[in-house]
N, C-alpha and C positions, 0 to 999 in steps of 0.2 A: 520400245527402245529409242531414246535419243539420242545414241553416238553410235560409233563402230565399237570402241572399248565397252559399252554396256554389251551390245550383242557377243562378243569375244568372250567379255564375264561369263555371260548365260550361257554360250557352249560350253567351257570350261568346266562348268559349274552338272553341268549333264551329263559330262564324262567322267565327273569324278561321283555321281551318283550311278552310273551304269559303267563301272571300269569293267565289270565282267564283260560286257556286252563286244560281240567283235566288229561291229561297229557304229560309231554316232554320226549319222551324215547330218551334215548343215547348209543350209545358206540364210544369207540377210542382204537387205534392200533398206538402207539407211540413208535419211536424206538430211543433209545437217548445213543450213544456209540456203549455200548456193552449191554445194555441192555433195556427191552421191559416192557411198562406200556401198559398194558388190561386190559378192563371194559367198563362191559353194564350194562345198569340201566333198571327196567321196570316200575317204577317210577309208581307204585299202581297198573300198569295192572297184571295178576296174574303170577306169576314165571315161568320166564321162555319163557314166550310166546311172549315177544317183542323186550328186548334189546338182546337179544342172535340171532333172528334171523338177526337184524340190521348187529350184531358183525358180523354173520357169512359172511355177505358180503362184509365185508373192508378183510376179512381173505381169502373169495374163489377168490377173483379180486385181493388178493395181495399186498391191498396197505396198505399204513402205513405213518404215520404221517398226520393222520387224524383223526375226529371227527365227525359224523353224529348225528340230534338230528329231530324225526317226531316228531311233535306234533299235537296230536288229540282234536277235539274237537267233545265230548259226542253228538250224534244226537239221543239218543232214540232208534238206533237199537243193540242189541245186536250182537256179533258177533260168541261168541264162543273161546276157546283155539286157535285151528285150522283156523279160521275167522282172528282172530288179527294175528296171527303170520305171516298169510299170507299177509294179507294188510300192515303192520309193513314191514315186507322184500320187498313187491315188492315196497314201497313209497320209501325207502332205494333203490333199486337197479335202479330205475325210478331217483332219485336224482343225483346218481354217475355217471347215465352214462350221464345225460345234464350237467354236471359238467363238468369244464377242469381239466384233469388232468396232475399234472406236474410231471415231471420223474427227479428227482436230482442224481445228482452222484459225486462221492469224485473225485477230479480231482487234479493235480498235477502241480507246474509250474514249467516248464523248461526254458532254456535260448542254444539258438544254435546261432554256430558262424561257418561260412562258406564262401568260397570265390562267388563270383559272376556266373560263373559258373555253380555253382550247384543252385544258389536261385532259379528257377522258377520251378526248379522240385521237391522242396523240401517245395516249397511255396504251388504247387498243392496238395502233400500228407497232408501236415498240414489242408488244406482247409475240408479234409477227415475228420480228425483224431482230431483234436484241433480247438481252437480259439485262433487268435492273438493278445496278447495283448497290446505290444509294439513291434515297425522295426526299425532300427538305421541302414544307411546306411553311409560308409567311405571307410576302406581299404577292407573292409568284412562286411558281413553282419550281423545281427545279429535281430533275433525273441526271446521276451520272449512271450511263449504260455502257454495255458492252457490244459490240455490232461486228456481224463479219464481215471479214475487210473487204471480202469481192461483192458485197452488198450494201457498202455503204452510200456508195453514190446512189442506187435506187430509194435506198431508204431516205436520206435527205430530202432528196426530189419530192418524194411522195408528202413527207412531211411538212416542207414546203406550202406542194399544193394544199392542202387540208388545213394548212393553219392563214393560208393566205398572207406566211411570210411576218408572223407574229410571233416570231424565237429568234433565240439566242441561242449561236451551237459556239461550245467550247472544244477544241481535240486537247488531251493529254497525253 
């Protein structure tokens, strides 16, 4: 999910595939900029006792830009404060972890231009550190790559050293 209106969508969208069901609890952990849209729902079960503990596991596992929604269907046994909150978390935690989880990160694109020489050593660190996304190969070489942002300065550095400062870095 990358807004609060997509996660909204997808519960919506779960309730109107489980209208039978008596209930859909939710929450999401949406982080968009600089700023964080949170909210759990317990969607009639009694306060407190469902979508918070949902919450608390997109929050203890750390992830974000997501949306979880159990949906129960009444069998006749009662369970208790304690009973739902526990079935609610562990169906929540049983779901995330068969889940794939993807790890995104702000990445940065560069543009290096280097003679021949230095490419294969600087092809291996990139292999490390980036993705390539465009080679142009003539008098000199030249990668535009992709690099993670909290890894850029090491990667530079590194590149740096090993080429003893024989490139050209472009940011776009």
């Amino acid at each position: 999910m990358k807004s609060e209106a997509e996660a909204k969508t997808f519960i919506k969208g779960i309730k109107e595939l489980h209208r039978d069901a008596n209930h859909n609890v939710s929450a999401y952990f949406i982080k968009e900029k600089n700023s964080f849209a949170i909210k759990y729902d317990d969607d009639g079960e009694p306060a407190g006792s469902s979508g918070k503990p949902v919450f608390k596991i997109l929050e203890s596992k750390e992830i974000m830009n997501a949306t979880v929604v159990v949906t129960r269907y009444f069998g006749g046994i009662k369970l208790g404060f304690g009973g739902l909150s526990r079935a609610y978390r562990d169906t929540a935690l049983s779901a995330i972890e068969e889940a794939e989880i993807i790890e995104v990160f702000e990445q940065v694109r560069l543009g290096i231009r280097l003679g021949y020489a230095e490419s294969q050593k600087v092809r291996n660190l990139i292999e490390k550190y980036a993705v390539i996304q465009e080679e142009t190969y003539s008098d000199t070489v030249e990668f535009i790559i992709l690099v993670r942002k909290d890894l850029e300065d090491e990667f530079i550095r590194k590149i740096i050293d090993q080429t003893k400062n024989k490139l050209m870095f472009e940011r776009f």
